[in-house]
Every structure is written in C-alpha cells, then in structure tokens.
C-alpha positions in Angstrom: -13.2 45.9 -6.0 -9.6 45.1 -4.8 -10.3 42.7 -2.2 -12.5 40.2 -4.9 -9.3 40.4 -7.2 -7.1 39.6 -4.6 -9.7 36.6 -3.3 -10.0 35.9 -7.3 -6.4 35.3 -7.3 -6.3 33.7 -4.3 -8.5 31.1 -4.9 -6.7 30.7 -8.7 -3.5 30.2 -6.7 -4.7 27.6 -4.5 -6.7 25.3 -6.9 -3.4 25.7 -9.2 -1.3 24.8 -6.2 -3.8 21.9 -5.6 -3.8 20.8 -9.5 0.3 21.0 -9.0 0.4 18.6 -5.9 -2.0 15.7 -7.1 -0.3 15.6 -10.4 3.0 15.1 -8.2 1.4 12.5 -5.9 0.2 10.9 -8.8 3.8 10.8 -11.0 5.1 9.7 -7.6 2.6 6.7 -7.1 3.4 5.5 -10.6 7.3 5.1 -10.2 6.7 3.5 -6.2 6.0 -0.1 -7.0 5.8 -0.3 -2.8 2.9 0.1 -1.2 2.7 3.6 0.5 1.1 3.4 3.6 2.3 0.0 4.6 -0.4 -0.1 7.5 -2.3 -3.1 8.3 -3.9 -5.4 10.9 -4.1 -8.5 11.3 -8.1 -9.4 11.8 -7.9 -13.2 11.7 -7.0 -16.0 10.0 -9.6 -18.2 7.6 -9.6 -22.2 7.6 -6.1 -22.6 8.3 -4.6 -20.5 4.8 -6.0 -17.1 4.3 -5.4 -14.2 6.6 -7.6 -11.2 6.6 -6.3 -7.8 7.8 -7.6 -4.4 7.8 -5.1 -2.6 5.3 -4.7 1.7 4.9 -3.8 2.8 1.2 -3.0 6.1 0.6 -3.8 7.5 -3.1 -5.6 10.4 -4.4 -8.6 8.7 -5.8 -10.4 6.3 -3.9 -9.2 3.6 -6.4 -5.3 4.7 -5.9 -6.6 4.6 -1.9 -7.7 1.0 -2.3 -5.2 -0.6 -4.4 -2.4 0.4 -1.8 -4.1 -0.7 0.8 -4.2 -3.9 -1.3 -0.3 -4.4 -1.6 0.0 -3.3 2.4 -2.0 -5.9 3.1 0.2 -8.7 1.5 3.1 -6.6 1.9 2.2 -7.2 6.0 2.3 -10.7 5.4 5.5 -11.3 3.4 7.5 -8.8 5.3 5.2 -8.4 9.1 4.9 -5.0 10.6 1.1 -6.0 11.0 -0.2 -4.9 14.2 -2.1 -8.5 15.5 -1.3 -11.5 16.1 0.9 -12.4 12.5 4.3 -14.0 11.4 5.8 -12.7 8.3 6.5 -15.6 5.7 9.5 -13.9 4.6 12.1 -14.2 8.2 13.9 -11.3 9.1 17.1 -13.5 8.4 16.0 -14.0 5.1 14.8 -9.9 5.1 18.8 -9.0 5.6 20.0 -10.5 2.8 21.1 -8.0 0.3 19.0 -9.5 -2.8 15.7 -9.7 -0.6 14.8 -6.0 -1.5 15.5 -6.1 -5.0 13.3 -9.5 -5.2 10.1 -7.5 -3.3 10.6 -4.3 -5.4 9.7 -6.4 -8.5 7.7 -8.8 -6.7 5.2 -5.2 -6.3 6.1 -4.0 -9.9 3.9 -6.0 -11.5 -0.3 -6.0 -10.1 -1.0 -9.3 -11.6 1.8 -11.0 -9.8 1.3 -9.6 -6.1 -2.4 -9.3 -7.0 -3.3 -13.0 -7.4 -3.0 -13.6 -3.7 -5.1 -10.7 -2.4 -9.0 -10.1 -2.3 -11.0 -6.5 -1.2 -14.0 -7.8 0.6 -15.1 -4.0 0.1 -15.0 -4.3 -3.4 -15.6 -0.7 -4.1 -17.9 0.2 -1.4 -16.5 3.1 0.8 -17.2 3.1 4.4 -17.0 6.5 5.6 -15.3 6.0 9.0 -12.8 4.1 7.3 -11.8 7.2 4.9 -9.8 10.0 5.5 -8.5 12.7 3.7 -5.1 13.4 4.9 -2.0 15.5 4.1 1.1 13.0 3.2 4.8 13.9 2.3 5.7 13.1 -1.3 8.5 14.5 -3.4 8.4 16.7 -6.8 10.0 16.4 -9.4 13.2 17.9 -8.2 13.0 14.9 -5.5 12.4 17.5 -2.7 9.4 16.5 -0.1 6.3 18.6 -0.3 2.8 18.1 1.7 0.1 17.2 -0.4 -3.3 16.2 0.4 -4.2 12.7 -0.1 -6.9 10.2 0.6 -6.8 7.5 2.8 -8.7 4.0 3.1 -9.5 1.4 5.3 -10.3 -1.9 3.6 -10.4 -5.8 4.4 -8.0 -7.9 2.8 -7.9 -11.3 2.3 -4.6 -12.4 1.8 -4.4 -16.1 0.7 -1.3 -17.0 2.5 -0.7 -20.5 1.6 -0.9 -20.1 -1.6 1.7 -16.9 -1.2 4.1 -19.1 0.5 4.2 -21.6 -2.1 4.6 -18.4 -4.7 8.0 -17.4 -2.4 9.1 -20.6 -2.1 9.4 -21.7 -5.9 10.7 -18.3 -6.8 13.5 -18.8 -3.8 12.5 -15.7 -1.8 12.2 -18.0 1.6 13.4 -21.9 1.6 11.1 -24.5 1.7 9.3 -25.3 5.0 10.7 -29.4 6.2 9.2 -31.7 8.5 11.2 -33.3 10.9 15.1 -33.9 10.8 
C-alpha cells in the first residue's frame, strides 16, 4: 500500500514539475523577441531573390516549434550563421555597431514586420524525422537556468531576400548597395 502512494506521489510530483517548466518556457518565449534556436541551412537560392533554408525552432507546441524556426530562418539571412553556401545582408561591420542589436531586437518584436519576408513550405504538416523532443536550458522566474523539455522542428523556409534587403535598406539597418564608382 506504501509503495502505490509513494508512486501516486511520484508521478503527482513529476507532472507538477512538468506543468512548472512549460509554463516557464512559455513566459520565457513571450518576453524573447529572438529567435531561440537560431539554426538554419542554407538549401538554395530561388530565381535570383529568395533563399530557402532548412530552419530549427524550439517551442513547446509544434506551432511555438514552427514559428521559431521561422524567425531563424530570416534571422540566418540578416545576420549569417547559416550553415551553406550564404552571405548575411547585414555585414559584420555593420553587426558591430552599437545600435545594430537594438535595431534587430525590434526588428523580431513585432511578427508582422519580420514575418512579411518568410514562407513555411510545411505549412503545418509535421515530418517526423524532422521533429525532436529535446531538453533546452531556459530561465525561471528568478532568472536562474533550468532544463526543461521542449520540442524541436525542422522546416523549409523561404526567405524572400530581395525584398528583405530593400526592408533594411530604407529603415537604414545596412547602406544602400551602388554600382560602380
């Protein structure tokens, strides 16, 4: 009788300690306007002004998964760090200047700003050897990091390039590109 209260409170324990760490992740994923994962690689490029990578997001709902994957996708082309064959639109001269991050912080705040340049070509399905479920450090409330389990997804991203470098052009994030002398 001892040991199935004591499994009876195990199991309580660990499905409140599992309760505890997706409400963190998720109180965490709504104050990081970053993507999370940053991971993506560069596939190919598309009639001279798209680029399509394959992007990880970490969330912990498929949809969380997906939308990070999203911004680490165009996140790999402003900034690089795409594995592939990819130059970042934003240079790393232009990276070092100390107004660049507070530019791509709010660049990412807002979906419908970074999301007008990026396309799933999943849209919504899931293919299973591109999802993981994996444990990823976040931080509680206290802002001490804690393991907690999260999902992670593999998606292809269209990034439309061109018209992302005319965005960060006119909003003076990267000078304008000249021809000639």
């Amino acid at each position: 009788m001892k040991r199935s209260k004591r499994k009876l409170a195990r199991r309580f324990a660990a499905r409140c300690l599992a309760v505890l760490c997706c409400g963190i992740m998720h109180s965490c994923a709504n104050t990081i306007t970053l993507p999370t994962s940053k991971e993506a690689t560069f596939l190919e490029n598309i009639a001279g002004k798209d680029d399509k990578y394959l992007a990880w997001g970490i969330g912990t709902t498929n949809a969380e998964a997906e939308n990070d994957a999203l911004k680490a996708a165009v996140y790999a082309a402003m900034l690089g760090g795409a594995a592939g064959n990819t130059v970042p639109l934003i240079s790393q001269a232009e990276q070092a200047k100390p107004e660049t991050d507070a530019k791509i912080t709010k660049f990412f705040e807002d979906q419908s700003t970074w999301g007008r340049f990026v396309r799933s070509t999943s849209q919504g399905r899931i293919d299973p050897d591109k999802r993981l479920v994996a444990n990823v450090m976040a931080r509680d409330g206290s802002g001490k990091p804690v393991s907690v389990q999260a999902i992670k997804l593999g998606v292809e991203v269209i990034v439309a390039r061109t018209a992302l470098r005319t965005y960060l052009e006119a909003n003076k994030f990267i000078n304008p590109m000249r021809f000639g002398q």
